[in-house]
N, C-alpha and C positions, 0 to 999 in steps of 0.2 A: 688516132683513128685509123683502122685498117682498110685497105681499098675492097671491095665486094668483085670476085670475080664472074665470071659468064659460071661457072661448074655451080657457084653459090647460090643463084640466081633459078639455074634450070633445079636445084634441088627441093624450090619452092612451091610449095602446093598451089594450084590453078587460081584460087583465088589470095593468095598472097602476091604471086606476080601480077595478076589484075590490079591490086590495089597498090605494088611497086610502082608498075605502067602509069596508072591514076596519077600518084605522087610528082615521079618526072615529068610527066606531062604539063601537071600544074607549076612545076620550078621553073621549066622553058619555059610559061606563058610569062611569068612575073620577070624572069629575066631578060626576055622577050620586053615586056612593059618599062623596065628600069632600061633597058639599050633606049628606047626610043624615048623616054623621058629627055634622058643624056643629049642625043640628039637635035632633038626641039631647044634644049634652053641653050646650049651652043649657038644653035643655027638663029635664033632671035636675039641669043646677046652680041652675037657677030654680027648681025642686022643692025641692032637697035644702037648699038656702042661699039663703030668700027676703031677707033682709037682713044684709048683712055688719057688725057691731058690733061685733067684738073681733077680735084678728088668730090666732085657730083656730076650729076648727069647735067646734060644740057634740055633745057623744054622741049626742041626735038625731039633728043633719044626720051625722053618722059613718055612724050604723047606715044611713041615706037612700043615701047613695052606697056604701054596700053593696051596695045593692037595686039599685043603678043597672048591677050587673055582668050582669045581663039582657042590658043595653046592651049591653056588649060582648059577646057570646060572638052578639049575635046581627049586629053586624060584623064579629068574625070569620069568621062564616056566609058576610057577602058579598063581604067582601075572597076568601076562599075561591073563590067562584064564580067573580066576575071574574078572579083570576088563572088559574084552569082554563077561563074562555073564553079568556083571552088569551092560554095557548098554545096550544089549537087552534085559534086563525086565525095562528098565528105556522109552525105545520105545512103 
């Protein structure tokens, strides 16, 4: 795969660069959403399981990543979003 340069870019008609812009736009978001996924399940499993010493959780860290369902529902939140921008730049 060849890299696309700025000269490749400015040769594109107005709405082809619009609909490039669209595209990257929409990769930052989702990369943007996969960084902070990453984030979050480090930061709760560093919470929930400060050291791993037997091969299952302890009831503590159980009820811990319980709590950590916050977590999700508040990526659901934004997988939600992103996928409702991303079909209306797809319109």
């Amino acid at each position: 795969m060849s890299q696309i340069s700025k000269n490749d870019i400015t040769q594109l008609d107005e709405a082809s660069q619009a609909e490039l812009l669209k595209f990257v736009e929409s990769e930052n978001a989702k990369a943007k959403l996969q960084s902070s996924i990453h984030l979050f399940t480090d930061l709760c499993f560093k919470k929930c399981v400060p050291s791993i010493t037997t091969g299952s959780v302890s009831q503590a860290e159980s009820t811990c990543m319980q709590l950590a369902n916050c977590v999700d529902r508040f990526l659901d939140t934004n997988i939600f979003v992103v996928n409702k921008i991303s079909q209306s730049m797809q319109k």
